[in-house]
FISEZA-128719 format. One record per residue: y, z, x of N, C-alpha, C, CB in turn; residue number from 0; residue in three letters. Coordinates in steps of 0.001 Angstrom, whole numbers, plus 500000, padded with zeros to 6 digits. Glycine has a CB too. Layout:
N
SITE    n_v    n_w    n_u   ca_v   ca_w   ca_u    c_v    c_w    c_u   cb_v   cb_w   cb_u   n res
SITE      Y      Z      X      Y      Z      X      Y      Z      X      Y      Z      X NUM ALA
...
//
This chain:
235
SITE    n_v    n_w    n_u   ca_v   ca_w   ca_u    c_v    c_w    c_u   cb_v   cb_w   cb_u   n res
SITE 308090 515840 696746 307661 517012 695954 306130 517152 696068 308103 516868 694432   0 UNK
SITE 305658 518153 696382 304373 518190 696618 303756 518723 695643 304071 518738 697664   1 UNK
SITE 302148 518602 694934 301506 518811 694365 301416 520416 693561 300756 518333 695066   2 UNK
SITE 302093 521283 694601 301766 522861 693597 303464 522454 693137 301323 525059 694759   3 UNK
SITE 304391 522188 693796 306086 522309 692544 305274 521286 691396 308316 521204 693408   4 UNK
SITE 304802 520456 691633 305239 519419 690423 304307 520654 689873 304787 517364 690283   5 UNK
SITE 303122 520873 689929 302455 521733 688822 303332 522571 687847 301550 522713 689485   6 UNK
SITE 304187 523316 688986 305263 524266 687971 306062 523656 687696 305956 525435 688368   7 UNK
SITE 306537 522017 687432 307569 521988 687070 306878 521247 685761 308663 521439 688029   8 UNK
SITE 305253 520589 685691 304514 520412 684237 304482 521178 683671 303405 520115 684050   9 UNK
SITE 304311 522749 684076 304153 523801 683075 305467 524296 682920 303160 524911 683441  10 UNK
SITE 306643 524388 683102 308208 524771 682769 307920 523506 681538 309773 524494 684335  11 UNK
SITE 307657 522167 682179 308089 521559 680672 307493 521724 679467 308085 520298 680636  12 UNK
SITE 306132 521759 679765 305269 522404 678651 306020 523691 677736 303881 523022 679442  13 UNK
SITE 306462 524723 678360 306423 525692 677718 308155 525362 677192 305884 527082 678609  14 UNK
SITE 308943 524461 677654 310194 524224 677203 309882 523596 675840 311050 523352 678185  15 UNK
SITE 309135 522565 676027 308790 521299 674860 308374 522408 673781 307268 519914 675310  16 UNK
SITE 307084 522852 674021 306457 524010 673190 307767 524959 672242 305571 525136 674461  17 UNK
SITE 308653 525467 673131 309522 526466 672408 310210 525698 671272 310628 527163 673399  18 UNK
SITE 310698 524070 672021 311758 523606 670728 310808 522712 669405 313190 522293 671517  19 UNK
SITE 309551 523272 669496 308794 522362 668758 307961 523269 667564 307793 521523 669826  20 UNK
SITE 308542 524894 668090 307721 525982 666963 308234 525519 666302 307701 527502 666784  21 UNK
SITE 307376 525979 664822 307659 525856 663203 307241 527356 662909 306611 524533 662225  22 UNK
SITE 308202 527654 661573 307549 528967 661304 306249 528467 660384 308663 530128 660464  23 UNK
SITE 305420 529697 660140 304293 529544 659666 304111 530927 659222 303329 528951 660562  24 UNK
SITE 303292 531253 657716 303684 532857 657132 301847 532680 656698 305366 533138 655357  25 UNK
SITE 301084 533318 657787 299360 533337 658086 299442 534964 656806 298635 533740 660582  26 UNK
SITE 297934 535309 656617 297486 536510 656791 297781 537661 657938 296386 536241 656777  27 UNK
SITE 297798 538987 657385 297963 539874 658692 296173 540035 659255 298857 541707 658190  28 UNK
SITE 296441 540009 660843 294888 540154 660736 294688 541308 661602 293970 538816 661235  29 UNK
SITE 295547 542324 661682 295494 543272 662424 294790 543641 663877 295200 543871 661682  30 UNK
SITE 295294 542199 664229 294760 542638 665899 295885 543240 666853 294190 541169 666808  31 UNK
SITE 295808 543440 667876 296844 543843 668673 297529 542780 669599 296350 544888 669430  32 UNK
SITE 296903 541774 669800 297763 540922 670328 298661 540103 669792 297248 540336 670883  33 UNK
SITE 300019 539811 670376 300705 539001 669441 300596 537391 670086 302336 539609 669256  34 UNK
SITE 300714 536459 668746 300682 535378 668983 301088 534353 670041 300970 535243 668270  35 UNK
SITE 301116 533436 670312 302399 532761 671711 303028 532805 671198 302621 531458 672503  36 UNK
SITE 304103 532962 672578 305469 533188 672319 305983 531486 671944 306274 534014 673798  37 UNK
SITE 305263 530845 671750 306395 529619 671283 305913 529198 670011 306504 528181 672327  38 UNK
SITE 305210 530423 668975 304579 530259 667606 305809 530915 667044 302979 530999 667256  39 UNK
SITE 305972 530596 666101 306919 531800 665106 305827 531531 663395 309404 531051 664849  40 UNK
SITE 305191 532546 663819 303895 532995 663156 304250 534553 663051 302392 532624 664106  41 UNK
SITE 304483 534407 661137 305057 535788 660244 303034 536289 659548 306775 535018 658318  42 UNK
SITE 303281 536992 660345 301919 537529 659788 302074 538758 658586 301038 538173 661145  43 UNK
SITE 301300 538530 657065 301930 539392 656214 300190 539829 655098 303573 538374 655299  44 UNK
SITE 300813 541129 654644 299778 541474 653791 300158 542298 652482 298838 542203 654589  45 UNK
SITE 299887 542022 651215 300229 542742 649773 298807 542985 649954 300911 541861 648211  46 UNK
SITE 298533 544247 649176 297463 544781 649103 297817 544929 647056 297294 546295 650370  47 UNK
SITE 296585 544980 646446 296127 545348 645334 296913 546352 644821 294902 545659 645416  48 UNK
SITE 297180 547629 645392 298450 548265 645561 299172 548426 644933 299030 548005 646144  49 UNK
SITE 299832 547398 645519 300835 547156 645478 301719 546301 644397 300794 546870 646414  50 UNK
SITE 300781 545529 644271 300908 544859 642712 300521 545560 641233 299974 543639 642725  51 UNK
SITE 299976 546445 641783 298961 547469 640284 300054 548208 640133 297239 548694 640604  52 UNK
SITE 301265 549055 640922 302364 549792 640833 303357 549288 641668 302118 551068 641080  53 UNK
SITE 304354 548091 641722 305101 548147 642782 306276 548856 643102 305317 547208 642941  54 UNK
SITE 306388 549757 644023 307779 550507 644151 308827 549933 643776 308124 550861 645351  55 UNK
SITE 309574 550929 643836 311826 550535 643280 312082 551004 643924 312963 550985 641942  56 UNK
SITE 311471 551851 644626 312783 552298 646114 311661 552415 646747 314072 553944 646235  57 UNK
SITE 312482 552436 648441 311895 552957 649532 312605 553182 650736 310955 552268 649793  58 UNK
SITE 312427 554383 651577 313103 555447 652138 312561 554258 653171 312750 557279 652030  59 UNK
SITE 313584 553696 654408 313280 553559 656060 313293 554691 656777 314249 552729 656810  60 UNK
SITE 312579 554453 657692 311997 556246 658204 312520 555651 659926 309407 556847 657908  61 UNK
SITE 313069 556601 660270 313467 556348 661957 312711 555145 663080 313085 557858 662699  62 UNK
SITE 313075 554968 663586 312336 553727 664226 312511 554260 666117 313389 551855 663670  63 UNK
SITE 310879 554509 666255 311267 555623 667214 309787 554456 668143 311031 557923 666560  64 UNK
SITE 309425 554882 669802 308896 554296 670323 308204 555268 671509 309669 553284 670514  65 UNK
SITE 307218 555580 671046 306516 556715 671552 306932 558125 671279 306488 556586 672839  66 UNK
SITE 307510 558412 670002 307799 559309 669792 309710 559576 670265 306651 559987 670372  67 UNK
SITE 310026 558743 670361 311597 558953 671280 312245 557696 670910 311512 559066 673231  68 UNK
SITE 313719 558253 670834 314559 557253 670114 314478 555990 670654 315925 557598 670078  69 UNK
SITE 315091 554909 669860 315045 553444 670811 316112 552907 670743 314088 552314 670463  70 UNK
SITE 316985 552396 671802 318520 551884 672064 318417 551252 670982 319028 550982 673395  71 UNK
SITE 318410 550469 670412 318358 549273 668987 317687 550160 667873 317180 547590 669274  72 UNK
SITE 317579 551026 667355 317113 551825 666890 317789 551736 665692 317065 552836 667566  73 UNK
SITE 319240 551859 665318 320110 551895 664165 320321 550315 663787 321560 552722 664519  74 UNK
SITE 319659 549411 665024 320419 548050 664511 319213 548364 663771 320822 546419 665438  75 UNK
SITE 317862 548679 664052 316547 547669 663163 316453 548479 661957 314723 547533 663987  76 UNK
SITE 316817 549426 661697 316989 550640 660738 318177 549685 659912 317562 552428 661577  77 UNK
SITE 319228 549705 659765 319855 548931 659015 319674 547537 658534 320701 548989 659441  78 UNK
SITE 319358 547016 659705 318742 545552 659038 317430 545804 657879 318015 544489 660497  79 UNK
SITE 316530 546520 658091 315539 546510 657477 315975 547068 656054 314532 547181 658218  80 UNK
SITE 317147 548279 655706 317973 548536 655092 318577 547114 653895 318802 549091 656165  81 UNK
SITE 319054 546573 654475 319989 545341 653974 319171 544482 653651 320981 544691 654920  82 UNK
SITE 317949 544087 654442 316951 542947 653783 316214 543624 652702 315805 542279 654877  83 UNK
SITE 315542 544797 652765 314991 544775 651401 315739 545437 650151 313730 545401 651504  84 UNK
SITE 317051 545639 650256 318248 545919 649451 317486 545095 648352 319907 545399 650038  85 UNK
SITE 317569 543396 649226 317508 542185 647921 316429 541842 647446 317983 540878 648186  86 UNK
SITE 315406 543055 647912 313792 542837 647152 313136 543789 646161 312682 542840 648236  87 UNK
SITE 314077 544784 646205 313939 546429 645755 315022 546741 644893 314019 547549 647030  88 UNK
SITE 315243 548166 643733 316431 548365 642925 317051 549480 643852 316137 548807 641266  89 UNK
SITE 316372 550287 644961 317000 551057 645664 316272 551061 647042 317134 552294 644989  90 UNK
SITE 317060 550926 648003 316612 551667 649400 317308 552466 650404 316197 550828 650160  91 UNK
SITE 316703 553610 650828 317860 554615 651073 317479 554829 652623 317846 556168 650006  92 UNK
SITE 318766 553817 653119 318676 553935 654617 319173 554796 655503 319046 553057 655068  93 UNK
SITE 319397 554227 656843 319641 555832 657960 320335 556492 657561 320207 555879 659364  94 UNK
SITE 321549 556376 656811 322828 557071 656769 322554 558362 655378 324233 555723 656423  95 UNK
SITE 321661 557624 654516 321612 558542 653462 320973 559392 653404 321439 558213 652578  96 UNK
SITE 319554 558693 654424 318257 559454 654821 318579 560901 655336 317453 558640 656005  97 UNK
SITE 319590 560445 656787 320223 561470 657355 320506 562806 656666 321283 560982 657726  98 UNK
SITE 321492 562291 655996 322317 562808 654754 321307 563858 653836 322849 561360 653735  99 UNK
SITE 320414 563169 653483 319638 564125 652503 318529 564644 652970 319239 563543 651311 100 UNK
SITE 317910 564532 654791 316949 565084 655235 317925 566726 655737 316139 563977 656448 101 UNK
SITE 319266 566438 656307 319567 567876 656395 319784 568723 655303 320580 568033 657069 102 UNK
SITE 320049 567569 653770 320604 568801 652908 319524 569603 652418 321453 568366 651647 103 UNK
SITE 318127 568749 652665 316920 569531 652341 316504 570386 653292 315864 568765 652054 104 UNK
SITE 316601 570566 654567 316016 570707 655983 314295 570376 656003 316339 572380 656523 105 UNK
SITE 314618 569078 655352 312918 568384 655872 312855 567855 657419 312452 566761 654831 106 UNK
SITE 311425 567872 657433 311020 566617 658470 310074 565478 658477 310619 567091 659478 107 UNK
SITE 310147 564337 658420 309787 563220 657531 308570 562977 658161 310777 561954 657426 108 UNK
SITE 308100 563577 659216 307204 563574 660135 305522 563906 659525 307782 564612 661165 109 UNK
SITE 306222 565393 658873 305418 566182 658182 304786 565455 656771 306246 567428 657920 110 UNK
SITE 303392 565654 656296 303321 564617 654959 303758 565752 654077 301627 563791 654461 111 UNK
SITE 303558 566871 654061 304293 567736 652807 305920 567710 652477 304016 569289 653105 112 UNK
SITE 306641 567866 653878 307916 567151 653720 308269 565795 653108 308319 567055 654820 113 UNK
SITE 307428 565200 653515 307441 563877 653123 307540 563853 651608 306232 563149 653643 114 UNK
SITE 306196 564334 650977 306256 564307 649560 307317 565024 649100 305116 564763 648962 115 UNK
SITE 307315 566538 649720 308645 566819 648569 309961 566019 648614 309219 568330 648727 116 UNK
SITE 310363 565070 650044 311833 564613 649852 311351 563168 648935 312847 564296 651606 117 UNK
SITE 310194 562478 648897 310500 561376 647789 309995 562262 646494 309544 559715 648025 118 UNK
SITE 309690 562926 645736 309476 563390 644709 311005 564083 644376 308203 564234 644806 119 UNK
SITE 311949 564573 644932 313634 564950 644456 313995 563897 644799 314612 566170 645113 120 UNK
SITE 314198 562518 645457 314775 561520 645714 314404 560351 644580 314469 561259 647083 121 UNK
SITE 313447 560665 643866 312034 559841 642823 312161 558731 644485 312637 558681 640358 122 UNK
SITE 311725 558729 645169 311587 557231 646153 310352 557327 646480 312516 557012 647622 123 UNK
SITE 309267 556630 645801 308110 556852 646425 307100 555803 647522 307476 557175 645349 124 UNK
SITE 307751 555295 648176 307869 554353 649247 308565 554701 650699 308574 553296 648664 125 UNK
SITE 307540 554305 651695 308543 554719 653064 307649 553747 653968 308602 556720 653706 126 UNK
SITE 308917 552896 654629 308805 552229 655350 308997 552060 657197 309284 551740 654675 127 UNK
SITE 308067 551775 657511 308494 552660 658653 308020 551103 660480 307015 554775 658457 128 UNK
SITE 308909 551029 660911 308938 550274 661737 308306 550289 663239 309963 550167 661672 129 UNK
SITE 307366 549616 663779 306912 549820 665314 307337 548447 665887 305128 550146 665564 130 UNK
SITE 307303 548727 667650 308135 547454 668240 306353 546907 668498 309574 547764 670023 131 UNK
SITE 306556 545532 668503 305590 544753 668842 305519 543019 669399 304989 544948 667790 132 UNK
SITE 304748 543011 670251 304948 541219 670807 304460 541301 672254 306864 540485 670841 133 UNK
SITE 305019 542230 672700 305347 541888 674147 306679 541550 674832 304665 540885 674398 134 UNK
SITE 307097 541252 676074 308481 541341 677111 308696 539997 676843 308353 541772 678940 135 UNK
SITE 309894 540004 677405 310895 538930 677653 310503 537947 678878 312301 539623 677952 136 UNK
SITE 310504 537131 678580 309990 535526 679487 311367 535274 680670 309928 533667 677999 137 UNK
SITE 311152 535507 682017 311875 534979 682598 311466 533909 684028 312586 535998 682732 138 UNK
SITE 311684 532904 684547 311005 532011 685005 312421 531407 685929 310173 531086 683789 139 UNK
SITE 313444 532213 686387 314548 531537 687281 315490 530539 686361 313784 530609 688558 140 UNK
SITE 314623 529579 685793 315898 528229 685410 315503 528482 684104 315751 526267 686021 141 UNK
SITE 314432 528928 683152 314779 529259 682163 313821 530626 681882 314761 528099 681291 142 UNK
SITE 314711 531412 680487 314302 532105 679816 314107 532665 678181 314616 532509 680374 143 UNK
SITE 313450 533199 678322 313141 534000 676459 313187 535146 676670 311598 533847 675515 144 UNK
SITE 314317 535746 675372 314001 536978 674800 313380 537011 673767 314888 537644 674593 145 UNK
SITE 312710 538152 673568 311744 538573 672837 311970 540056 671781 310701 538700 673883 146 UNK
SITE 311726 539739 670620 311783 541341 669572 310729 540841 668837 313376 541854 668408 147 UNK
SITE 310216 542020 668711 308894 541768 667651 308962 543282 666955 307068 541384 668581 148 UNK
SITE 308552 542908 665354 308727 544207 665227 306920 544102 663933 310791 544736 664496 149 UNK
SITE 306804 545427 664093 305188 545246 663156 305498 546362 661810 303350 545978 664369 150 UNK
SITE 305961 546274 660778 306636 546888 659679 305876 547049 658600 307713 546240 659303 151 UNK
SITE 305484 548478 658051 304418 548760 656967 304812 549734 655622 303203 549478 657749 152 UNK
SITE 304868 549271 654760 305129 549968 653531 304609 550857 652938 305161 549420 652806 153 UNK
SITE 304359 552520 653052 303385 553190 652699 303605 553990 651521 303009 553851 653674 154 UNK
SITE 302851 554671 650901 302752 555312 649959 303266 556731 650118 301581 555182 649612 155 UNK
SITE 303162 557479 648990 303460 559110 649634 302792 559279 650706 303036 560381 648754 156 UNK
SITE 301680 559354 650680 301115 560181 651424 301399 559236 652817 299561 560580 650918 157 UNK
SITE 301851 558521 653554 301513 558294 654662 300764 557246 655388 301145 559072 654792 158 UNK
SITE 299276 557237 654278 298054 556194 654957 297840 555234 653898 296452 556960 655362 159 UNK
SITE 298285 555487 652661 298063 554174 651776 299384 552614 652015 298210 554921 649933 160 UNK
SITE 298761 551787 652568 299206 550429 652862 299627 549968 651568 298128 549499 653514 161 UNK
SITE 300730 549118 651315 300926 548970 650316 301966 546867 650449 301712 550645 649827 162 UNK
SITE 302258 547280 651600 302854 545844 652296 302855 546265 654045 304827 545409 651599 163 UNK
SITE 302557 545030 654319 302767 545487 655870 302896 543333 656621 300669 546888 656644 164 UNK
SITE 303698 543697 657703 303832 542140 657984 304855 542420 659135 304446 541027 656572 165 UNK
SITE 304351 541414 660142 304887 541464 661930 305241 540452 662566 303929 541870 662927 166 UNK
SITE 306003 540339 662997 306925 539032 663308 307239 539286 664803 308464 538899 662300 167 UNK
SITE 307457 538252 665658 308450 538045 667228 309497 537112 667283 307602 537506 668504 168 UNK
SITE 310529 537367 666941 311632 536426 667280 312115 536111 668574 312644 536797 666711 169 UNK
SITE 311866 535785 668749 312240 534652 670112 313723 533889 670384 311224 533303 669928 170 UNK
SITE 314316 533756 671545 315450 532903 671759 315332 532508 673007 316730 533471 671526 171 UNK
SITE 315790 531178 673893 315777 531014 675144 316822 529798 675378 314341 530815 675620 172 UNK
SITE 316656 530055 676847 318277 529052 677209 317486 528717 678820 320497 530352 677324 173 UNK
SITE 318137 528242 679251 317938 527466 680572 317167 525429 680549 316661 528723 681446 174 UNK
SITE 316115 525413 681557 315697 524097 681297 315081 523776 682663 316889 523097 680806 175 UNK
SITE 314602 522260 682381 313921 521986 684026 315201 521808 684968 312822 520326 684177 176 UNK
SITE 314270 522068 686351 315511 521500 687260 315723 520305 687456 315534 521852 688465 177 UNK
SITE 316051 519635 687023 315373 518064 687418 316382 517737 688730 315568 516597 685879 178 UNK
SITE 317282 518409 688838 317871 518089 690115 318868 518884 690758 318378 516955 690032 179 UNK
SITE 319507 519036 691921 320010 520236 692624 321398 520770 691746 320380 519802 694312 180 UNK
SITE 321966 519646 690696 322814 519947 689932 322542 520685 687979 323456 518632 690141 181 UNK
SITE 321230 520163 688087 320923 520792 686590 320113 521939 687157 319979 519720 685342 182 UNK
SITE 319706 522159 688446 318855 523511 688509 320036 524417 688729 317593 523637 689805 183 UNK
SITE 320971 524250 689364 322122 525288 689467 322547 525616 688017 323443 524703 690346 184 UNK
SITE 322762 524619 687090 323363 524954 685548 322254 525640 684689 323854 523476 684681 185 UNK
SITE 320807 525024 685286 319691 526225 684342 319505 527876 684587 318078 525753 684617 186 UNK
SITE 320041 527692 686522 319979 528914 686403 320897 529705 685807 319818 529265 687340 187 UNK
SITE 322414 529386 686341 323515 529786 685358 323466 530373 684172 324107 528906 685053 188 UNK
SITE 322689 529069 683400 322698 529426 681958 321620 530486 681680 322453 528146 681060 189 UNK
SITE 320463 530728 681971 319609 531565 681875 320005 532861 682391 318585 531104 682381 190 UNK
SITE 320803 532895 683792 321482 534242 683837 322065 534607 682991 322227 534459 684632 191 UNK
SITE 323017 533662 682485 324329 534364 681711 323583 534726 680230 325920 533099 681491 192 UNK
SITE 322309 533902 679532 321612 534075 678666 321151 535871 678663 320558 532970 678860 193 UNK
SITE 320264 535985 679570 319977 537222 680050 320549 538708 679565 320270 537043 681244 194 UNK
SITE 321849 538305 679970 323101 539271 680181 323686 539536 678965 324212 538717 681094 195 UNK
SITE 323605 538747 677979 324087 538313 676754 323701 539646 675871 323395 536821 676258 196 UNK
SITE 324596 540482 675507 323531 541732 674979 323922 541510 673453 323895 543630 675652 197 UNK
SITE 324455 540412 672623 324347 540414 671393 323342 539305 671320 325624 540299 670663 198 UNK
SITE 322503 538977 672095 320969 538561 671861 319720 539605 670997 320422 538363 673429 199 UNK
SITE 320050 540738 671173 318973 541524 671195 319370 541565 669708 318829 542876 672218 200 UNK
SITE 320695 541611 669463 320732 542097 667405 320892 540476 666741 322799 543427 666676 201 UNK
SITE 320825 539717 667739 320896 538364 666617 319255 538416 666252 321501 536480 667469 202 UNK
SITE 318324 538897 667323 316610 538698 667056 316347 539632 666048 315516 539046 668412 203 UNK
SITE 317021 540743 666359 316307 542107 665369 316827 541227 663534 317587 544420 665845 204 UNK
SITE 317454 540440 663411 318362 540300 662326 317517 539321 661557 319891 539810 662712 205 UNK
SITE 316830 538432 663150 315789 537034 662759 314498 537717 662288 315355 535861 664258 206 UNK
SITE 314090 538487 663295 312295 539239 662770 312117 539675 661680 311715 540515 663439 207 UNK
SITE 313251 540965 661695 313345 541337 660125 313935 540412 659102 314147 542531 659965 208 UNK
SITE 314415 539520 658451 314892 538847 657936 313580 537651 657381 316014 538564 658790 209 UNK
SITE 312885 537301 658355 311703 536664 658037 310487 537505 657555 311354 535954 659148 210 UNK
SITE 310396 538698 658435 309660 539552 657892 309997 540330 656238 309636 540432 658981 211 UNK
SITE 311243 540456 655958 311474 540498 654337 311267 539900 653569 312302 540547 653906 212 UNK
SITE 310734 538685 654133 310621 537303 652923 309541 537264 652452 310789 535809 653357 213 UNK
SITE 308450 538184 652835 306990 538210 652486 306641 538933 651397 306218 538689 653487 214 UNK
SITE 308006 539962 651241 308156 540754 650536 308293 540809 649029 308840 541098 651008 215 UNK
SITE 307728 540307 647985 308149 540327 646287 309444 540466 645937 307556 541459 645493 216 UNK
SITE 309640 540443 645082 311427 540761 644426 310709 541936 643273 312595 538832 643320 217 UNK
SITE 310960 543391 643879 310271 544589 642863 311402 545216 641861 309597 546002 643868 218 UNK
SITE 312581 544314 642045 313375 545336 641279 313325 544505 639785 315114 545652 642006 219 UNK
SITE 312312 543584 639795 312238 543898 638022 310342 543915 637930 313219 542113 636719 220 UNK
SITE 310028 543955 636718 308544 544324 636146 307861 543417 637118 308163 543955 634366 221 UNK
SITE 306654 543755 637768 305909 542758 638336 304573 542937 637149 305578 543053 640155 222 UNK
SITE 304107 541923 636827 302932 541821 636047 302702 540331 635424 303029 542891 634934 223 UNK
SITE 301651 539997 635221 301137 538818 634431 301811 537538 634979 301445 538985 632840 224 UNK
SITE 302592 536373 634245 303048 535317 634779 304320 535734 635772 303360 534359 633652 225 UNK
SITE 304922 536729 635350 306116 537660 636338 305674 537551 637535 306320 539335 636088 226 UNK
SITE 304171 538288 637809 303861 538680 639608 303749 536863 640107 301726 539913 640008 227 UNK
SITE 303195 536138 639568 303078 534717 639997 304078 534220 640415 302692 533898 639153 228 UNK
SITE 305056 534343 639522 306659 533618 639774 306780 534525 640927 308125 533776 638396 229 UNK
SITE 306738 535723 641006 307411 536379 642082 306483 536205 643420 307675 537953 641683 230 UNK
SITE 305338 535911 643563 304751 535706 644554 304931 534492 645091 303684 535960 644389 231 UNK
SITE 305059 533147 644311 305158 531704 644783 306550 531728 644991 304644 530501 643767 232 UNK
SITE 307871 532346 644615 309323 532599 645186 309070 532701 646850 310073 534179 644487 233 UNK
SITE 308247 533710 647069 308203 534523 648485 307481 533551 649425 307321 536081 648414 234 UNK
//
């Protein structure tokens, strides 16, 4: 074996060792644009003043779109985000209802005047609204990672007031070193068939958001005084 394989086969192990050795970790958001390594599972999160001075009881999920245009996983991350903060909130009114009551109004959620009038007849004065973030999927022959990252912000009526916001990459991978002509045939195997696997993509959306809800308060009773404490050291 000559000197440049072994190199790649120190750095395959590195980044193998690395993956089974993340810990999660729940930092500050620090609003940069790059996302963390992929073998961190680093929940980056932020309550603003806000948010604690009034905390919402409901909040509307708003389409989950990616440059302006729908996204294949689009209804999974819309529902998940739905179902996780169900258990942090007294109401949240996801795709199906949203749907439901953006035609019976003929709003467009796009618009901030629409906006206000559908949470002011809905009383929901919260809207949450989802962007994809992290970066691609890791592939390397004998092993690989998929990748979902999603960057999720809680706003006010109007649009620009922050009120929670917190971004996560869930990660999964399969394969391994080659260490020999019989485990490199089974890494590749497995990393193909990993690949191909298309209920990968909603087991991650289920992990990001799911960790990313946990940053979240429990608002469906009074937050104030020894209350917001308990409810902040819960989270």
């Amino acid at each position: 074996m000559n000197q440049k394989i072994a190199r790649k086969f120190l750095a395959l192990l590195a980044l193998v060792t690395l993956a089974a050795c993340a810990e999660t970790r729940y930092v500050a958001y620090d609003g940069g644009k790059e996302a963390a390594s992929p073998f961190a599972r680093t929940i980056e999160f932020d309550l603003t003043g806000k948010f604690y001075k009034d905390p919402p009881e409901c909040a509307v999920i708003l389409p989950f779109t990616v440059d302006g245009k729908p996204y294949r996983h689009a209804r999974v991350i819309e529902d998940s985000l739905a179902r996780h903060l169900s258990a942090k909130m007294n109401r949240v009114i996801g795709p199906l209802e949203r749907r439901r009551l953006v035609r019976a109004m003929a709003v467009d959620l796009s618009h901030p005047a629409d906006r206000a009038a559908f949470a002011r007849t809905n009383r929901c004065r919260a809207f949450v609204e989802a962007k994809p973030w992290g970066g691609d999927d890791v592939y390397v022959l004998f092993w690989t990672q998929s990748r979902i990252g999603l960057d999720v912000t809680m706003t006010a009526i109007d649009g620009k007031t922050a009120l929670w916001r917190a971004r996560h990459v869930a990660t999964r991978s399969d394969g391994g070193l080659p260490l020999s002509p019989f485990s490199a045939a089974y890494n590749m195997f497995n990393a193909a068939r990993f690949t191909s696997d298309g209920d990968v993509a909603f087991s991650l959306v289920d992990d990001a958001v799911r960790r990313i809800a946990k940053t979240l308060p429990d608002t469906r009773y009074p937050v104030s005084g020894p209350r917001r404490q308990q409810v902040t050291a819960a989270n």
